[in-house]
C-alpha positions as CSV (number, residue, x, y, z in Angstrom):
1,X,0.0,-15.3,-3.6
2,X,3.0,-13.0,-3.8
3,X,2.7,-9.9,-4.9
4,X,5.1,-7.9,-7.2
5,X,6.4,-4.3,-8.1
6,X,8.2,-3.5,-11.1
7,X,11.8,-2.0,-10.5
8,X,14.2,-0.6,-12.9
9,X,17.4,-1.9,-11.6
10,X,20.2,-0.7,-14.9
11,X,21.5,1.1,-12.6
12,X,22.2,1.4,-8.5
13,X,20.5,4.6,-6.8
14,X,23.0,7.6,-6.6
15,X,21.0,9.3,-3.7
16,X,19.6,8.2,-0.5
17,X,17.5,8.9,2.9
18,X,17.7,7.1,5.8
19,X,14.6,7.1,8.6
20,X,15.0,5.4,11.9
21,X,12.7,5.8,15.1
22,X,9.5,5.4,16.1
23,X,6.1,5.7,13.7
24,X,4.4,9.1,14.5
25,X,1.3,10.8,13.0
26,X,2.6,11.2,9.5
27,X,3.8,7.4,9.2
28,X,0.0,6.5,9.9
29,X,-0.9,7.4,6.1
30,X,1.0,9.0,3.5
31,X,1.6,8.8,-0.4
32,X,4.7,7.6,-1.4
33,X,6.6,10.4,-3.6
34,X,6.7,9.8,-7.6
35,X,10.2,9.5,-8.0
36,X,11.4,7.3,-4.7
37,X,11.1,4.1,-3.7
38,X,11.3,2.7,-0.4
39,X,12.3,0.2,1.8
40,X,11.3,-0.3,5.4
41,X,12.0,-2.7,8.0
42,X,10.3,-2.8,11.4
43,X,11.5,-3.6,15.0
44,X,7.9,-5.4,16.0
45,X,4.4,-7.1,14.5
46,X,2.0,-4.8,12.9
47,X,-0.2,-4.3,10.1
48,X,0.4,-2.1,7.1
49,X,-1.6,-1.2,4.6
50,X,-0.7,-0.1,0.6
51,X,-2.9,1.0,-1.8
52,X,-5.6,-1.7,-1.4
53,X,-3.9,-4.1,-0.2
54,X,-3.2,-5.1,4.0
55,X,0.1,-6.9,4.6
56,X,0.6,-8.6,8.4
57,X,4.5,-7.6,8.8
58,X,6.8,-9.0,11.7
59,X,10.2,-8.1,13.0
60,X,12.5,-9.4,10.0
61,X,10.2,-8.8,7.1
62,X,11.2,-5.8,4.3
63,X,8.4,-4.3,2.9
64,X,9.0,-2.5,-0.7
65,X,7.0,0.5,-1.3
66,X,6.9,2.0,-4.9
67,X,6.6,5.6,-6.3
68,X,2.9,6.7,-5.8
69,X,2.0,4.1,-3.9
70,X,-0.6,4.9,-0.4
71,X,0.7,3.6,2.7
72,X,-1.1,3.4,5.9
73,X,-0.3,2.0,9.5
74,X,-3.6,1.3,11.4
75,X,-1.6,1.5,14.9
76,X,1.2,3.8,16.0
77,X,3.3,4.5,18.9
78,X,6.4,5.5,20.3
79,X,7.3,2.0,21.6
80,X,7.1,0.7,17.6
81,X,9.9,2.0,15.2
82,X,10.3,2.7,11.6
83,X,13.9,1.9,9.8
84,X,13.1,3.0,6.3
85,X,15.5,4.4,3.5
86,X,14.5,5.7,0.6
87,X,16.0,6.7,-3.2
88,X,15.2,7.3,-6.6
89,X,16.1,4.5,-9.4
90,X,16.6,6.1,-12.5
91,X,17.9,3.1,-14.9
92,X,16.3,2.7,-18.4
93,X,16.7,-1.0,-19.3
94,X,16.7,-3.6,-16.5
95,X,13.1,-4.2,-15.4
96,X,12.8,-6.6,-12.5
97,X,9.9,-7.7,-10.3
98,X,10.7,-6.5,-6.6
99,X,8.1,-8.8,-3.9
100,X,6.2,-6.4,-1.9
101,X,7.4,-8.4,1.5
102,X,10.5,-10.2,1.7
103,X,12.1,-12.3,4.6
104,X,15.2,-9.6,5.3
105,X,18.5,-11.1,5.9
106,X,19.6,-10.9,9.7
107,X,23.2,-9.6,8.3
108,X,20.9,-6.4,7.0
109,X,19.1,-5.6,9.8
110,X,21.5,-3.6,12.0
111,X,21.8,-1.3,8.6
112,X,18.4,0.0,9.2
113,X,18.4,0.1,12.8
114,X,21.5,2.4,12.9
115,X,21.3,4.4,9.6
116,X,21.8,8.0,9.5
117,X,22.5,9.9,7.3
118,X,24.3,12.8,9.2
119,X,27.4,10.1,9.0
120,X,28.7,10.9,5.5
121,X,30.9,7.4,5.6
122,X,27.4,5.4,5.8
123,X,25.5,6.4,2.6
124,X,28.0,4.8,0.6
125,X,27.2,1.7,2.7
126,X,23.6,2.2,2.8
127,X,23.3,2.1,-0.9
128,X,25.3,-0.9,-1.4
129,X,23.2,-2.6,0.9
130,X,20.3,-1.2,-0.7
131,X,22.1,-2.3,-4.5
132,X,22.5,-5.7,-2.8
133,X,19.1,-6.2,-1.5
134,X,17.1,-5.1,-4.6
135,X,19.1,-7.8,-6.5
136,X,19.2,-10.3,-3.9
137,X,15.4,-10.4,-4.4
138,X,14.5,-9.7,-7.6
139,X,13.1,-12.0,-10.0
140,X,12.5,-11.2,-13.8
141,X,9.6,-9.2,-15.2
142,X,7.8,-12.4,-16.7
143,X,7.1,-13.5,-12.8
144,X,4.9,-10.1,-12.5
145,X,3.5,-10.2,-16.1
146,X,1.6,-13.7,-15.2
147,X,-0.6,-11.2,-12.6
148,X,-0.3,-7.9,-14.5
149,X,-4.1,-8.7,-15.7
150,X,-5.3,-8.3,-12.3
151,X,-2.8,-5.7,-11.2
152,X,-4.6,-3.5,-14.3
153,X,-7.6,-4.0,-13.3
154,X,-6.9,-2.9,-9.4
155,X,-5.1,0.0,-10.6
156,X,-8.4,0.8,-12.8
157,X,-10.9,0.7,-9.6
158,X,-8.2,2.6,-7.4
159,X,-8.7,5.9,-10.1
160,X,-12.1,5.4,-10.9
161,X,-13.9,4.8,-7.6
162,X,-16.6,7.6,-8.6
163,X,-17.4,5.7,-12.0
164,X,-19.3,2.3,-12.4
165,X,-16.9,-0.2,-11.7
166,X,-19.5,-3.8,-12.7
167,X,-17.8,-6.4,-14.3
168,X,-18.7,-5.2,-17.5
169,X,-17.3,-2.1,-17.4
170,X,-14.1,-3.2,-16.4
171,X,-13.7,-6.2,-18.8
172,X,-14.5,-3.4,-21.8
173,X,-12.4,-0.9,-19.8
174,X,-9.3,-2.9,-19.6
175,X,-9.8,-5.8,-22.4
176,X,-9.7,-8.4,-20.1
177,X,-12.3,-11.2,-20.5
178,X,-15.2,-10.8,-17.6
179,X,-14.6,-14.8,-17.3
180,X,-11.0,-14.2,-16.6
181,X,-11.7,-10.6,-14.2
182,X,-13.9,-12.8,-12.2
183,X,-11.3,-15.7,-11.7
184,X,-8.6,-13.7,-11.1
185,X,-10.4,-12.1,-8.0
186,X,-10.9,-14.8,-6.3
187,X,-7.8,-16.8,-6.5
188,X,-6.4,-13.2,-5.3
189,X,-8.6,-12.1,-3.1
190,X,-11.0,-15.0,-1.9
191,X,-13.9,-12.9,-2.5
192,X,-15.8,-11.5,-5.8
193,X,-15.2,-8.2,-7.4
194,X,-18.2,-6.4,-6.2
195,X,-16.9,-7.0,-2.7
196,X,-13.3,-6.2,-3.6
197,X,-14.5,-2.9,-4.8
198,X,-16.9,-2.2,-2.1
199,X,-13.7,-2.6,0.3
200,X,-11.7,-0.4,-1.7
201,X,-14.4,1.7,-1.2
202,X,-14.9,2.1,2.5
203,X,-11.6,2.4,2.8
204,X,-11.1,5.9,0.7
205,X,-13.9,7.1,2.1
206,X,-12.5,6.6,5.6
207,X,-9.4,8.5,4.3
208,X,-11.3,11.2,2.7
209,X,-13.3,11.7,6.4
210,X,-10.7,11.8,8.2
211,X,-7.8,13.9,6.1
212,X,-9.6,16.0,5.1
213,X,-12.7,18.8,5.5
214,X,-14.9,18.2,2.1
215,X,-18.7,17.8,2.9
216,X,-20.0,13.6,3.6
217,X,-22.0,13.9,0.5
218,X,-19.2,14.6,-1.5
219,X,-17.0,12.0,0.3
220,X,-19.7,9.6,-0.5
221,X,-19.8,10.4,-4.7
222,X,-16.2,10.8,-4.9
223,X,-16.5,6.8,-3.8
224,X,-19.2,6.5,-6.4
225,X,-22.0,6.2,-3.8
226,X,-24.8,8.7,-4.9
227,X,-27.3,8.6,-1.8
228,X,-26.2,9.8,1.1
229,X,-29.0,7.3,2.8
230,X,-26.6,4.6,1.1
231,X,-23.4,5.8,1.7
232,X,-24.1,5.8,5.6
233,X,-25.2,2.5,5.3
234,X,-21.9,1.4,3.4
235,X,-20.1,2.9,6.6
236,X,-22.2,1.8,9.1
237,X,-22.2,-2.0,7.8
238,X,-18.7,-2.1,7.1
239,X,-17.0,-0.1,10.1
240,X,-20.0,0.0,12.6
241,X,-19.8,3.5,13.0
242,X,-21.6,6.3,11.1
243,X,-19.7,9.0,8.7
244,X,-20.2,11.5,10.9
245,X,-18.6,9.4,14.0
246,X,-15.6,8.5,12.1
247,X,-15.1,12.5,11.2
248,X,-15.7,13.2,15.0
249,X,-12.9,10.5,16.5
250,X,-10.5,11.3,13.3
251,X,-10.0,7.9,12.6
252,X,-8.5,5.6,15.1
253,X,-12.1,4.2,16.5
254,X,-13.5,3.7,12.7
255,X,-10.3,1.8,11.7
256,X,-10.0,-0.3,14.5
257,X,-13.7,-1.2,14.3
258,X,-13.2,-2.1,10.5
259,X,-9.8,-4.4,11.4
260,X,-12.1,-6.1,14.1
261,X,-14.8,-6.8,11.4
262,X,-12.2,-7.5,8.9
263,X,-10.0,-10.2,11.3
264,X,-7.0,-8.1,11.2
């Protein structure tokens, strides 16, 4: 199933930044600023990863990437480049539903391979092509209202990891029918909510091991697991490593091992 962003497109960006060269540390996670959007193309296969979501992207494929979201790339490298550009869409009217991956036009390609913006006489450019894009594949806002019932109910579990998160709770939470939070899972996801969330799960805590220095047992409550017995379980099941391994190798053995488990 497709998934959809919601764009303001009244009016076209009037700033812009253009990226091109290879993915480096930072490009392996960061959080995409409150007030741009971006758009990246990439010069080989990989695997990205936003907010909860894992995308399989190939050379010719434009991946959108909102304000606020998380993005992640499992695998870096020198030999693998980034073309990204990104700006601010400030309109007030003309709400649109932008697909997170789109097929990107061979014509447009070269524009992200050689951006730069040092060259004053290609921003101009750059935002036209950027104008043209956003229009070329948007669709209108009922397309991403027939899925904004499960989009709420993501977007719940995402900011609420630490809090139950049964089927209950998040039928009351969000007023969506259980019946219906149930369904919509697995026509999205192929698997149940209790598995969706226990993904969403590892994967935070992974984050939270390896950005940054707080204490396991609070990684493992701010991910709403209160035993620490349990938590290394959780990790150990779904990475095959413990906590403790995954904050010693900084990352790159725990995410592989859960892309292995998880057929990516």
């Amino acid at each position: 199933m497709q998934r959809y962003w919601i764009a303001d497109l009244q009016a076209p960006p009037q700033h812009i930044w253009a990226e091109d060269g290879p993915l480096l540390g930072h490009h392996q996670e960061w959080v995409q600023s409150n007030e741009l959007w971006s758009l990246a193309a990439y010069d080989h296969d990989g695997v990205v990863h936003v907010n909860a979501r894992t995308y399989l992207y190939g050379r010719g494929d434009l991946m959108v990437y909102p304000p606020g979201c998380k993005v992640g790339h499992p695998k870096i490298g020198s030999d693998m480049r980034i073309n990204r550009v990104s700006f601010p869409l400030t309109g007030q009217g003309s709400r649109m539903a932008i697909p997170v991956k789109c097929p990107l036009p061979p014509q447009f390609y070269d524009m992200f391979v050689t951006a730069e913006t040092s060259s004053g006489h290609k921003v101009g450019y750059i935002k036209a092509v950027v104008w043209a894009l956003l229009w070329h594949y948007a669709e209108p806002e009922s397309v991403y209202r027939t899925r904004s019932a499960l989009y709420e109910c993501e977007e719940f579990i995402r900011k609420n990891l630490g809090q139950d998160l049964s089927v209950p709770k998040i039928a009351a939470t969000t007023g969506i029918p259980e019946r219906t939070v149930q369904r919509l899972f697995r026509q999205e996801h192929g698997v149940g909510l209790a598995t969706f969330v226990r993904e969403v799960r590892v994967r935070e805590a992974i984050r939270l091991l390896v950005d940054t220095d707080e204490p396991i047992k609070n990684v493992a409550k701010s991910v709403g697991v209160q035993s620490s017995q349990r938590f290394y379980q959780l990790i150990k099941e779904s990475v095959g490593v413990s906590p403790t391994e995954i904050r010693a190798h900084q990352g790159p053995l725990a995410t592989a091992s859960w892309e292995r488990k998880n057929g990516l």
